[in-house]
C-alpha positions as CSV (number, residue, x, y, z in Angstrom):
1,X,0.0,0.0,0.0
2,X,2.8,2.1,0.6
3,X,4.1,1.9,-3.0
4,X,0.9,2.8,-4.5
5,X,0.4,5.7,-2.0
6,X,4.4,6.8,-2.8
7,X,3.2,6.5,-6.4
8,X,0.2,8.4,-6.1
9,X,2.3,11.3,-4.7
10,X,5.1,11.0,-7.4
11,X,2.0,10.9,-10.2
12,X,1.2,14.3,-8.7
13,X,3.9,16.1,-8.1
14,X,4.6,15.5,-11.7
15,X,1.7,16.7,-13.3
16,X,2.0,19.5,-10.6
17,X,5.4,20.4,-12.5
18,X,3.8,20.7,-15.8
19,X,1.4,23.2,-14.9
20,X,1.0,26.5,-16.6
21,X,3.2,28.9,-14.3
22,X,6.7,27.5,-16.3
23,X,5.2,28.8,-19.7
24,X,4.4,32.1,-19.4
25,X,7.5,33.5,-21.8
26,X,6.5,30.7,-24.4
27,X,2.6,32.8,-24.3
28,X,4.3,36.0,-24.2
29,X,6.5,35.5,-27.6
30,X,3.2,33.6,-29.2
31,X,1.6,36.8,-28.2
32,X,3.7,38.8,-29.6
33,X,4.3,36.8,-33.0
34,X,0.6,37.0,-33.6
35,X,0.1,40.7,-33.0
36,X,2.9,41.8,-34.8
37,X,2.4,39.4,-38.3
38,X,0.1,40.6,-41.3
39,X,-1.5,39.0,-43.7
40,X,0.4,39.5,-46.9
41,X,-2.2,38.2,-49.8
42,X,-3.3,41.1,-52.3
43,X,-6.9,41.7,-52.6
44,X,-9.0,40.0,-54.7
45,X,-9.4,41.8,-58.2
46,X,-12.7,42.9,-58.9
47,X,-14.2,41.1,-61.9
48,X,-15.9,42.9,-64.6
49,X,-19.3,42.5,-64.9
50,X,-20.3,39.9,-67.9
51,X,-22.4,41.7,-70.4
52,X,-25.3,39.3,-71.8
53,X,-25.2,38.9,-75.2
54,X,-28.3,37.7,-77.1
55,X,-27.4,34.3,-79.6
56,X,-27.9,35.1,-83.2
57,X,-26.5,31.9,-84.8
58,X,-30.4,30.8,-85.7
59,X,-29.2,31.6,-89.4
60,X,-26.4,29.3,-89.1
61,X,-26.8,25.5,-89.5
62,X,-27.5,23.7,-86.2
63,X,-24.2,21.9,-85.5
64,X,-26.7,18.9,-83.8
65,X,-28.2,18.2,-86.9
66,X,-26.1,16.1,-90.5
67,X,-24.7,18.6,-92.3
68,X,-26.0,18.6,-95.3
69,X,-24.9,17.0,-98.4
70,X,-22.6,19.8,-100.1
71,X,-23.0,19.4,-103.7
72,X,-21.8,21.6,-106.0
73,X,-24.1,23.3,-108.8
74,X,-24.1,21.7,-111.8
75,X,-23.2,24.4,-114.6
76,X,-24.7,24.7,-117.7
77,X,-21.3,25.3,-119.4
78,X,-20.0,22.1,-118.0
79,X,-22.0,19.7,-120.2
80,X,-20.6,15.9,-119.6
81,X,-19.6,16.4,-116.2
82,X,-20.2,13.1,-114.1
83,X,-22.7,13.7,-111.6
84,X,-24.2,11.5,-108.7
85,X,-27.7,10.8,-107.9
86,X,-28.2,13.3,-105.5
87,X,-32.1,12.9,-105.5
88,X,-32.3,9.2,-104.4
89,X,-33.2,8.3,-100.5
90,X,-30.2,8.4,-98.5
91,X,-29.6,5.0,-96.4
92,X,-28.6,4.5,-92.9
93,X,-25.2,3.5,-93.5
94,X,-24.6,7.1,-95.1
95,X,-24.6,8.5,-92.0
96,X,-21.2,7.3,-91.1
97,X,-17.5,8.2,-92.3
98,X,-16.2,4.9,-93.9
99,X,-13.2,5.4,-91.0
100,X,-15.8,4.1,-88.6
101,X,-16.5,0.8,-89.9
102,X,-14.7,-2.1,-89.6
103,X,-14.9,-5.5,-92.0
104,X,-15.8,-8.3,-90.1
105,X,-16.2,-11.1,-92.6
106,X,-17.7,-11.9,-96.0
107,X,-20.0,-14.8,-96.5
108,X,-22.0,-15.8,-99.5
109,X,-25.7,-16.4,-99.8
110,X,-27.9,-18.3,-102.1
111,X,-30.4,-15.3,-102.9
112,X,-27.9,-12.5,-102.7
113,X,-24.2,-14.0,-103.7
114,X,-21.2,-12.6,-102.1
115,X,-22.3,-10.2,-99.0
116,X,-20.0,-8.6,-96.5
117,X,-20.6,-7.8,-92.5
118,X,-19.0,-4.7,-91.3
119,X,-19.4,-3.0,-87.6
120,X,-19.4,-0.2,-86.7
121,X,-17.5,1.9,-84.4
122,X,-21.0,1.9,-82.1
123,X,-20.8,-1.8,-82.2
124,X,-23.9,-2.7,-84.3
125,X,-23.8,-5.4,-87.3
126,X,-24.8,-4.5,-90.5
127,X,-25.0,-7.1,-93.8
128,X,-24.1,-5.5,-97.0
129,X,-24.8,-6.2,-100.5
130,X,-23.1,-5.1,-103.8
131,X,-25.2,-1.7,-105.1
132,X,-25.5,-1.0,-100.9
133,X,-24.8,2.9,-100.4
134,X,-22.3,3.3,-96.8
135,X,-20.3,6.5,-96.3
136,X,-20.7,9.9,-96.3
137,X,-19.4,10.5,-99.7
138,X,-22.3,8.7,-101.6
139,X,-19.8,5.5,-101.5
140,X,-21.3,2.6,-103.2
141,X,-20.2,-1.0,-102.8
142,X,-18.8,-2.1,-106.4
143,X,-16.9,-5.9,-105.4
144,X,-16.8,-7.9,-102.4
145,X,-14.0,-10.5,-102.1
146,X,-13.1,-12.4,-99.4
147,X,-10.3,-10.1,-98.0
148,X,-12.3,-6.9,-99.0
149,X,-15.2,-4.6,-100.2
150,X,-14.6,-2.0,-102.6
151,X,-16.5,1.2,-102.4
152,X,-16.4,3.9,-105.3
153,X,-17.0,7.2,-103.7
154,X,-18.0,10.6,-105.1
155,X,-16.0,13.6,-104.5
156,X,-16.8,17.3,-105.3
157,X,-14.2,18.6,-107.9
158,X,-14.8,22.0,-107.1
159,X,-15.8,23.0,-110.6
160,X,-19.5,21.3,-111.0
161,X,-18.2,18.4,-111.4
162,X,-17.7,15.3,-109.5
163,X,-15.1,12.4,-109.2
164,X,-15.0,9.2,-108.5
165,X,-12.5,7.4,-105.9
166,X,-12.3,3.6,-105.1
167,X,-11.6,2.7,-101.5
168,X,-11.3,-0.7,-100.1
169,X,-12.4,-1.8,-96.8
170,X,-10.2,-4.6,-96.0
171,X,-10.5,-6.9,-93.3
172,X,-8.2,-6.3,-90.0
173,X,-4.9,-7.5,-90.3
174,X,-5.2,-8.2,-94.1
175,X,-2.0,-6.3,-96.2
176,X,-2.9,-3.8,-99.0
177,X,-3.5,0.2,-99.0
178,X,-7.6,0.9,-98.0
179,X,-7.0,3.4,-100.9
180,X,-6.9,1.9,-104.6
């Protein structure tokens, strides 16, 4: 019992020497640091006042929407000048760029011969046929091998006119140039 009250005692006197009366210069130069220091950041710039400005773009083609098919006009002074069929039903796969379709295989059918699949890059399946329209340059499948389709493609000269490009749509990992 003597121990515990002899340790009691030194527990106290202890804590009894940490009490506040040895600090009072360590409050005093706290004091004194806090007083004395000033904030040093700049004030905050005012900002100017936004001015509202009224949108005027309703003359402008809506960026959400196709663009529309930019054809050239056909002169009257270039007589012979190739031009598509620009007044036949666009299809679904014209919608797309021919970079976002990939070939997936080639197959052929009893009723239609040779067809091809191709994705796209939204990961939907779609069977195509030779005369089948894909691409946003009025491409038209013209041959479909086993290793690739071939689209001709119509391109604005400039002039009235239009030319025709073959591109190939090969399958991945196949060697050859997509452009012929």
């Amino acid at each position: 019992m003597s121990k515990r009250l002899t340790l009691v005692a030194l527990t106290s006197l202890l804590l009894g020497a940490c009490s506040q009366g040895g600090h009072q210069d360590l409050v005093a130069y706290t004091e004194q640091v806090r007083s004395s220091s000033v904030p040093s950041a700049d004030p905050v710039p005012k900002m100017p006042e936004l001015v509202r400005i009224d949108y005027t773009g309703r003359a402008f083609r809506n960026p959400f929407e196709p663009a529309p098919l930019n054809a050239p006009e056909q002169n009257a002074n270039t007589p012979g000048c190739p031009q598509p069929n620009l007044d036949r039903e666009r299809e679904e796969l014209e919608s797309l760029g021919l970079d976002q379709f990939t070939l997936v295989g080639t197959m052929r059918t009893n009723a239609e011969g040779q067809v091809a699949l191709i994705s796209t890059n939204q990961s939907r399946l779609y069977r195509v046929s030779m005369g089948d329209y894909l691409g946003l340059n009025l491409g038209q499948v013209t041959e479909i091998t086993p290793n690739y389709i071939m689209i001709s493609e119509w391109v604005p000269a400039g002039d009235g006119c239009w030319q025709q490009r073959n591109t190939a749509l090969r399958l991945p990992g196949s060697q050859g140039s997509s452009d012929l």
